[in-house]
C-alpha positions as CSV (number, residue, x, y, z in Angstrom):
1,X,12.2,-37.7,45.1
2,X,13.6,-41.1,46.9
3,X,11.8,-41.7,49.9
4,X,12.3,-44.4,52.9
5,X,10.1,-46.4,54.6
6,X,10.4,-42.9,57.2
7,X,10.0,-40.1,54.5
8,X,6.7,-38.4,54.4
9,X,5.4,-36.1,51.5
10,X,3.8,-32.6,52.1
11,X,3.7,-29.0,51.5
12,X,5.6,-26.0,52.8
13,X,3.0,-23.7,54.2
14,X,5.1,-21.3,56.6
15,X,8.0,-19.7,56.9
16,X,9.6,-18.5,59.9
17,X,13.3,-17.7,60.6
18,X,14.9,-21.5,60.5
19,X,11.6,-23.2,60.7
20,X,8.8,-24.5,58.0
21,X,5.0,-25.6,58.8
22,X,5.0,-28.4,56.7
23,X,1.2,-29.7,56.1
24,X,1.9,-33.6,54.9
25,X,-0.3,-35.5,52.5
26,X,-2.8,-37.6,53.5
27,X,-1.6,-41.6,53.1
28,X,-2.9,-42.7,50.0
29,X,-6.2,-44.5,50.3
30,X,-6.0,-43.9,54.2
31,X,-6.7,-40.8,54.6
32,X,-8.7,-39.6,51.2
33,X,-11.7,-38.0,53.1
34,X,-9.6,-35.9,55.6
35,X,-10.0,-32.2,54.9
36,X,-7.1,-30.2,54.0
37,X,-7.6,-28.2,57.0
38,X,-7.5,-31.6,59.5
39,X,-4.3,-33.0,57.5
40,X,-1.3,-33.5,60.1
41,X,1.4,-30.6,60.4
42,X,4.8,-31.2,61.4
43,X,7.1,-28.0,62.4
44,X,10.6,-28.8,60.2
45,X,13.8,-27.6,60.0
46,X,15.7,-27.9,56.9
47,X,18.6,-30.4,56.4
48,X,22.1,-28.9,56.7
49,X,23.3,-30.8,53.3
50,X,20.5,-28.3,51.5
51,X,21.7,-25.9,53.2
52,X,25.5,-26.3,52.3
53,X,24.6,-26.7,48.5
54,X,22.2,-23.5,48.6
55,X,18.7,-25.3,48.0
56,X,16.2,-22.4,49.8
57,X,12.8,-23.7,50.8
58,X,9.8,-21.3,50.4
59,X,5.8,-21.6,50.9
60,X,4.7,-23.7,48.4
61,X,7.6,-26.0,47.9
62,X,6.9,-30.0,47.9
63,X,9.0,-31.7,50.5
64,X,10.0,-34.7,51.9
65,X,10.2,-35.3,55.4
66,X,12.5,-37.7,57.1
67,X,12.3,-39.0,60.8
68,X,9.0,-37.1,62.1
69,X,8.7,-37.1,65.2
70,X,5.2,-37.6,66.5
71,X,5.6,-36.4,69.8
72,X,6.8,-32.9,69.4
73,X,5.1,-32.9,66.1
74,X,8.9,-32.3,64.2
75,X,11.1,-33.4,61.3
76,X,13.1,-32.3,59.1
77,X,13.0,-31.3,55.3
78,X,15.3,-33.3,53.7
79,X,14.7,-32.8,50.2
80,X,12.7,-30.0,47.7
């Protein structure tokens, strides 16, 4: 995985149509006594390059996240 100073790690959680509940890893040593329940969700769509080279994205997958928006609680899965 390369990640970016705006990449974020987690795990695909949910499906739905286009979309993926992505539950991110804690920061390490930031977060370590956050339960896995608390830790942030963002709601993702997947990148069209992934798309265009066939890469699905299922419940369970690792992910990285790229630009997360914390507003709207988005981003998008940019890599499996």
């Amino acid at each position: 995985m390369s990640l970016n100073s705006s990449s974020l790690v987690g795990t695909v959680v949910a499906v739905q149509a286009n979309f993926y509940r992505v539950r991110l890893d804690p920061a390490a040593g930031i977060h370590e006594n956050i339960a896995l329940a608390d830790a942030p969700t963002l709601l993702c769509t997947r990148r069209t390059r992934l798309k265009k080279i066939g890469q699905q994205v299922m419940v369970g997958d690792r992910v990285v996240v790229d630009e997360p928006d914390w507003t709207d609680r988005r981003g998008a899965i940019s890599e499996v």
